[in-house]
C-alpha positions as CSV (number, residue, x, y, z in Angstrom):
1,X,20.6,0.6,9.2
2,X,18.0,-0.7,6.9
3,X,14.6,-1.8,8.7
4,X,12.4,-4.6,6.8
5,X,8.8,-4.7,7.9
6,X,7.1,-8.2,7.3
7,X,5.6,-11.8,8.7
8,X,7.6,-14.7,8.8
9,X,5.8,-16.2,5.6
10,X,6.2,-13.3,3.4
11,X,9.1,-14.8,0.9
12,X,9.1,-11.2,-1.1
13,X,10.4,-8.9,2.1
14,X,12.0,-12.0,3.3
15,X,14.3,-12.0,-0.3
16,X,15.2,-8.6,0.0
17,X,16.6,-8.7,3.4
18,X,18.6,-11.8,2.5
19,X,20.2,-9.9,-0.4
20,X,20.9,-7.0,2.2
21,X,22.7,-9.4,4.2
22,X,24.4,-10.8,1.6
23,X,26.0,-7.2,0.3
24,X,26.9,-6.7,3.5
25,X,24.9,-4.3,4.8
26,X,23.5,-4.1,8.5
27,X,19.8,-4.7,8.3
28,X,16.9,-5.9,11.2
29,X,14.0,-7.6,9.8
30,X,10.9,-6.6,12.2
31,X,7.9,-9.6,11.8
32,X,5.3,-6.4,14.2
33,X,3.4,-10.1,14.7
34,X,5.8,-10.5,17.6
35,X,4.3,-7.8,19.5
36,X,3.8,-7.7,22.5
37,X,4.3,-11.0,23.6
38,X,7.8,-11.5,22.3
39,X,9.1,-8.5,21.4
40,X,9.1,-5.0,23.3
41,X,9.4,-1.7,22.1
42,X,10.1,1.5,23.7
43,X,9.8,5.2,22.4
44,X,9.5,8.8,23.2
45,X,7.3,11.2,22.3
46,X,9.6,13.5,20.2
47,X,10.9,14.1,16.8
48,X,13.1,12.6,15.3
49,X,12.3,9.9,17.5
50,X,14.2,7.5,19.5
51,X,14.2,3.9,21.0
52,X,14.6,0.5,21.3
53,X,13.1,-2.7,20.2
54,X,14.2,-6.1,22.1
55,X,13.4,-9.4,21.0
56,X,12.2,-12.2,24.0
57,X,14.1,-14.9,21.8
58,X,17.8,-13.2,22.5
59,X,18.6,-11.9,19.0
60,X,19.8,-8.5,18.6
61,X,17.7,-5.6,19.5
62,X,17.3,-2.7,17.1
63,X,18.2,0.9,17.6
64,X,15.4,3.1,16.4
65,X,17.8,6.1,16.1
66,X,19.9,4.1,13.2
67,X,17.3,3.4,10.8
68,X,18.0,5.2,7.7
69,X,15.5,3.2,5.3
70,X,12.5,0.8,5.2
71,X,11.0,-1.5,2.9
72,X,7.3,-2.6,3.8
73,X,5.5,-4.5,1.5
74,X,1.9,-4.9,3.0
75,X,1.1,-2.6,5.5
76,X,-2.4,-3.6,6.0
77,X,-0.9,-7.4,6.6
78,X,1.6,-6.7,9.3
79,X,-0.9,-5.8,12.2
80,X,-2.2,-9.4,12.1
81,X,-5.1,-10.3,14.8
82,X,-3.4,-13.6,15.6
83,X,0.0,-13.8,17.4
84,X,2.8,-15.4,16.4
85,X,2.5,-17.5,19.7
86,X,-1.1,-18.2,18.6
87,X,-3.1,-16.5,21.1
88,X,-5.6,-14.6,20.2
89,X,-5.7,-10.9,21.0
90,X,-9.6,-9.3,22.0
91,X,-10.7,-6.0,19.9
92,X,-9.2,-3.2,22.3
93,X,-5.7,-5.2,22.6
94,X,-5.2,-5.1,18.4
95,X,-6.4,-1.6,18.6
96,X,-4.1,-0.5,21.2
97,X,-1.6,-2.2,19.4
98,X,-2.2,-1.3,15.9
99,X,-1.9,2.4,17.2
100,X,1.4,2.0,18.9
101,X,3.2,0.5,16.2
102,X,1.2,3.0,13.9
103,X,3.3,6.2,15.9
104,X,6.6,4.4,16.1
105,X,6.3,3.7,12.5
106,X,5.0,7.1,11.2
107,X,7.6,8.9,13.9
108,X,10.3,7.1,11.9
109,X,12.4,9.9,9.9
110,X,13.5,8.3,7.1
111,X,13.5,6.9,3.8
112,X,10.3,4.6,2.9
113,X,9.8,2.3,0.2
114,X,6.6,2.9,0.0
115,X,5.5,5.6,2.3
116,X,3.0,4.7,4.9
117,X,0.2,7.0,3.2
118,X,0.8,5.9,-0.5
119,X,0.5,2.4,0.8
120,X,-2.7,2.6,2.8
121,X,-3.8,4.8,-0.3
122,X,-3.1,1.7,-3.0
123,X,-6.6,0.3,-1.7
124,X,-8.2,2.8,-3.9
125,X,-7.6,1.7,-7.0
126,X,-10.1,3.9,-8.4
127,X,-8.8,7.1,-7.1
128,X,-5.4,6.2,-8.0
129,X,-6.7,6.0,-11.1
130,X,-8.5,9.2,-11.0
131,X,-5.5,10.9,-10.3
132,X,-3.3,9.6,-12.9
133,X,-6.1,10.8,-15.3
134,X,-5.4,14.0,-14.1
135,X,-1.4,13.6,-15.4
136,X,-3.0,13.3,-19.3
137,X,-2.3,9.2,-19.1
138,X,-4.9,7.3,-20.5
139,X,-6.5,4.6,-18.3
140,X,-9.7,2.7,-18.5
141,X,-13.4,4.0,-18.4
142,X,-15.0,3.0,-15.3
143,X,-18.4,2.9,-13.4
144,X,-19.3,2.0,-9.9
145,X,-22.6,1.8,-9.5
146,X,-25.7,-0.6,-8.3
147,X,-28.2,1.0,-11.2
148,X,-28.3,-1.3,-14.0
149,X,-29.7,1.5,-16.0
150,X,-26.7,3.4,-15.5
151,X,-24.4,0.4,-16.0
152,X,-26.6,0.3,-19.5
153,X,-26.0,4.0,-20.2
154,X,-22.4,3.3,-19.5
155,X,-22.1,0.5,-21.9
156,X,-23.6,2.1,-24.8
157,X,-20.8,4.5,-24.7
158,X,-18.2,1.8,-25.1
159,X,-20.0,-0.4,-27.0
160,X,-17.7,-3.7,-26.3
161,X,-17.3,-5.9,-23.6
162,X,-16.9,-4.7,-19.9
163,X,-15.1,-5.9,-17.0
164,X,-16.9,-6.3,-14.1
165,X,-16.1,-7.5,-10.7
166,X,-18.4,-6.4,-7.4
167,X,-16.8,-3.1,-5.7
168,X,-13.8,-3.7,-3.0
169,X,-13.3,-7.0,-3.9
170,X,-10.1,-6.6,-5.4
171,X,-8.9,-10.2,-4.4
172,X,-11.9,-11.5,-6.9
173,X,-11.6,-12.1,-10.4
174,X,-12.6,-10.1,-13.2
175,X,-15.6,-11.0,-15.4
176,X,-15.7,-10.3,-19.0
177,X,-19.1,-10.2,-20.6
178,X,-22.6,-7.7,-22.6
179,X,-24.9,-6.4,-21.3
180,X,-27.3,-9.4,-20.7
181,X,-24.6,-11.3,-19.1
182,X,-24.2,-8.0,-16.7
183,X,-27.7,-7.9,-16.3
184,X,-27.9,-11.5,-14.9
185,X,-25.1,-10.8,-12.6
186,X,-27.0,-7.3,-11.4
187,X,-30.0,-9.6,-10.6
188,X,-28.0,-11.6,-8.5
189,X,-26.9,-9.2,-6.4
190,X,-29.2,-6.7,-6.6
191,X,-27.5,-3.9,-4.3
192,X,-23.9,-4.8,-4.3
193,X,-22.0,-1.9,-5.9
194,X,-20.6,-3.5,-8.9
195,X,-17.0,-1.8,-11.0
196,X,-17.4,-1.7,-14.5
197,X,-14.0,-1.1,-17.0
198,X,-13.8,-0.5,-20.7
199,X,-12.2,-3.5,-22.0
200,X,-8.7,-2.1,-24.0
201,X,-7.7,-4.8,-25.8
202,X,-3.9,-4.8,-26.5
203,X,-0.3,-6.1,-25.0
204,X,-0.7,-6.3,-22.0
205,X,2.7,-5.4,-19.6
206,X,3.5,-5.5,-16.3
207,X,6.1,-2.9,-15.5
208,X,7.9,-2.4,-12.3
209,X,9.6,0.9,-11.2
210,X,12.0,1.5,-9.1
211,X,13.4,4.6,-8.5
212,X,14.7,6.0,-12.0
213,X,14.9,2.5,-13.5
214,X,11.9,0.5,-15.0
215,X,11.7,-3.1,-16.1
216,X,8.9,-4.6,-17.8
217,X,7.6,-7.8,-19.3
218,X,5.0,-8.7,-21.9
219,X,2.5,-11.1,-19.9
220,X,1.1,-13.9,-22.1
221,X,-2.5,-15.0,-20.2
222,X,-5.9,-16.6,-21.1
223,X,-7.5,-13.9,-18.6
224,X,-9.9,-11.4,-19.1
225,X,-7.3,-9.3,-16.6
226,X,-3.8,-11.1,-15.8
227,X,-3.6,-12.2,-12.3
228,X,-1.9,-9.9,-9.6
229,X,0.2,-12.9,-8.5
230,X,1.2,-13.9,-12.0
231,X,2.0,-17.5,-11.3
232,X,1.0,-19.1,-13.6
233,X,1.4,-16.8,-16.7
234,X,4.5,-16.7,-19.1
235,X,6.2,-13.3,-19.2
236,X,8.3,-12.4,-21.9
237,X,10.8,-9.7,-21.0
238,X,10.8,-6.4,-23.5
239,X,12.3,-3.1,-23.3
240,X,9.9,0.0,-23.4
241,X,9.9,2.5,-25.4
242,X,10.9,6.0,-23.9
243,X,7.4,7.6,-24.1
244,X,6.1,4.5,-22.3
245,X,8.9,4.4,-19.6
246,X,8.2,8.1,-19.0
247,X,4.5,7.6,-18.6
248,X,5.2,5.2,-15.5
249,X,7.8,7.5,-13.8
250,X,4.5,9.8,-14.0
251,X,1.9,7.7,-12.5
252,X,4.6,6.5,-9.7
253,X,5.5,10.1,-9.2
254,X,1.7,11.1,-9.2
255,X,1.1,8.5,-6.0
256,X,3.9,8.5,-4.4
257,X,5.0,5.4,-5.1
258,X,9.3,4.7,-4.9
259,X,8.5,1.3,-6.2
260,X,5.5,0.2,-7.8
261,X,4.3,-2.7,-10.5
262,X,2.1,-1.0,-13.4
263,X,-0.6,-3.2,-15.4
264,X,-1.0,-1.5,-19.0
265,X,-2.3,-2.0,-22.1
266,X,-0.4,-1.2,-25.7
267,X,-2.9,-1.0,-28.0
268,X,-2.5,-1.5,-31.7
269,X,-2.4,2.2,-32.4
270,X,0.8,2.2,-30.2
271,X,-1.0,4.1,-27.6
272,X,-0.1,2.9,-23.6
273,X,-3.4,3.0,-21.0
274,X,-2.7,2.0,-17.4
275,X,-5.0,-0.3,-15.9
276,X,-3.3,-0.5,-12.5
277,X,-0.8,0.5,-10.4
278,X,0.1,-1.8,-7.2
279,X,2.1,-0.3,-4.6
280,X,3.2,-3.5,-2.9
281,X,3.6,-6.2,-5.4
282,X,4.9,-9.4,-5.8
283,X,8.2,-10.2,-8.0
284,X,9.6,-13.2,-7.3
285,X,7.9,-14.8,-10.3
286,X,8.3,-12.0,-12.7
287,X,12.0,-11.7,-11.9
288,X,12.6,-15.7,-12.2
289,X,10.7,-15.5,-15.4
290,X,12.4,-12.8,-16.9
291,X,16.0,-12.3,-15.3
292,X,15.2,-8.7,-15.0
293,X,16.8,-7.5,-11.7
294,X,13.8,-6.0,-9.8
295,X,15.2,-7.2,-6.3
296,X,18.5,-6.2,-7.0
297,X,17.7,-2.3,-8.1
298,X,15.1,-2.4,-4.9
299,X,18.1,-3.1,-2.8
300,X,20.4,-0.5,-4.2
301,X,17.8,2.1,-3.4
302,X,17.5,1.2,0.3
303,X,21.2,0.6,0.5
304,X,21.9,4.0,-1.4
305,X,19.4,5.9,1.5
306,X,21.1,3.8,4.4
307,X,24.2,5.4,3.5
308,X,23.3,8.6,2.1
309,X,21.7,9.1,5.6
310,X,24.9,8.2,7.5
311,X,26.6,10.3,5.5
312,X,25.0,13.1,6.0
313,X,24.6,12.5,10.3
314,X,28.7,11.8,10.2
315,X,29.1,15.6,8.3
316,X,26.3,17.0,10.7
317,X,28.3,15.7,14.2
318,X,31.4,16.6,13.0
């Protein structure tokens, strides 16, 4: 059985399991919002684990045992602090709960799209970033730092524009500006940690991997940095060259990511820099756009575990 993990508004996990359904294909769609009010869950303390999870409203309860593969989106989403009834939950009741469905989750056996880890990990854009250096893949030059002296050092060695946005707020938009432009921001907020990128002009892409398979789209955007969301962008659909298709298999690979969306850069030179790598992205609007089949291969991956998984239980029993 396939396992989707999200909330009742999130239309992205909410297409994939309709798509599941409509191949056929037995799947349970777990909103973790529900619980505990209106849904219970029970598990031992062993591996692989088993149990049960019942829903209040009368639909069909899930057999932990059967799972074979899960799609989560937005981990950090699911463990809201407001019920779906509406009540609201004190401090030690969403920590006791945030831990139990944290061990039935990371006591499931299977096949994740994405991993727990590589999703709580995708908050660090930095150090994802860091590490992809590491694979010989360009990316950006970047600062984090409260020092305007620094950030002045740091901008004489790219000697363009920067990107700047305060640290952590990734939801915020990027600003594109000099030096005296950055310096009037600094002043404003004097001790907030601020990230500076080099500015790499070129194409910019979005591509999305999944598995093997990678589908990409040329974004056309008055921004500084295309939004995450891409709504209201026009994406042209293009097919990457092999060099470039091999250099997001690496930086998936590198994160442990078994579906990601890559930002990058192709420069005029023909060189490809990553800018960012998002481990639970949106798609909707990029496959509507487009008419590449993200959903579609995202589906054949956890349909492809699911019964892989069976498969190999059926030979083991036999």
């Amino acid at each position: 059985m396939i396992l989707v993990l999200g909330t009742a508004e999130d239309q992205h996990a909410a297409a994939i399991y309709n798509k599941i359904i409509a191949r056929g294909n037995c799947v349970s769609y777990f909103d973790p919002r529900l619980y505990p009010r209106d849904m219970t869950v029970t598990y031992d303390g062993a591996l692989p684990m088993t149990g049960t999870v019942r829903f209040r409203d009368g639909q069909s309860a899930i057999d932990l045992s059967t799972v074979n593969s899960v799609y989560c989106r937005q981990w950090d989403d699911l463990l809201a602090s407001v019920s779906a009834a509406g009540a609201v939950p004190d401090a030690v009741e969403i920590r006791e709960t945030e831990a139990s469905l944290g061990c039935l989750f990371r006591g499931l056996e299977c096949y994740w799209v994405n991993p727990i880890e590589s999703l709580n990990n995708s908050r660090y854009r930095i150090h994802q970033l860091q590490m992809i250096r590491t694979q010989g893949i360009r990316v950006p030059e970047i600062i984090v730092s409260n020092d305007f002296r620094r950030v002045q050092a740091f901008f004489s060695l790219t000697n363009e524009e920067l990107l700047y946005r305060p640290s952590g707020w990734h939801s915020s938009s990027w600003n594109v500006g000099q030096i005296d432009d950055i310096g009037r921001h600094m002043a404003d907020m004097p001790v907030t940690p601020v990230e500076y990128q080099e500015n790499i002009s070129g194409d910019e892409v979005r591509a999305y991997v999944i598995g093997d398979s990678v589908f990409a789209g040329v974004i056309d955007s008055m921004e500084p940095e295309f939004s995450s969301h891409l709504q209201s962008d026009h994406v042209r659909p293009i097919e990457l060259p092999q060099e470039a298709k091999r250099i997001c298999r690496r930086a998936a690979a590198t994160l442990n990511l078994r579906f990601c969306s890559i930002d990058m850069r192709i420069t005029a030179a023909g060189d490809y820099a990553i800018i960012d790598v998002d481990a639970n992205p949106m798609f909707l609007h990029f496959e509507q756009t487009t008419r590449l089949p993200v959903s579609d291969r995202l589906v054949e991956l956890l349909i492809a575990a699911d019964v892989d998984a069976f498969d190999s239980r059926r030979i083991a029993s036999a």
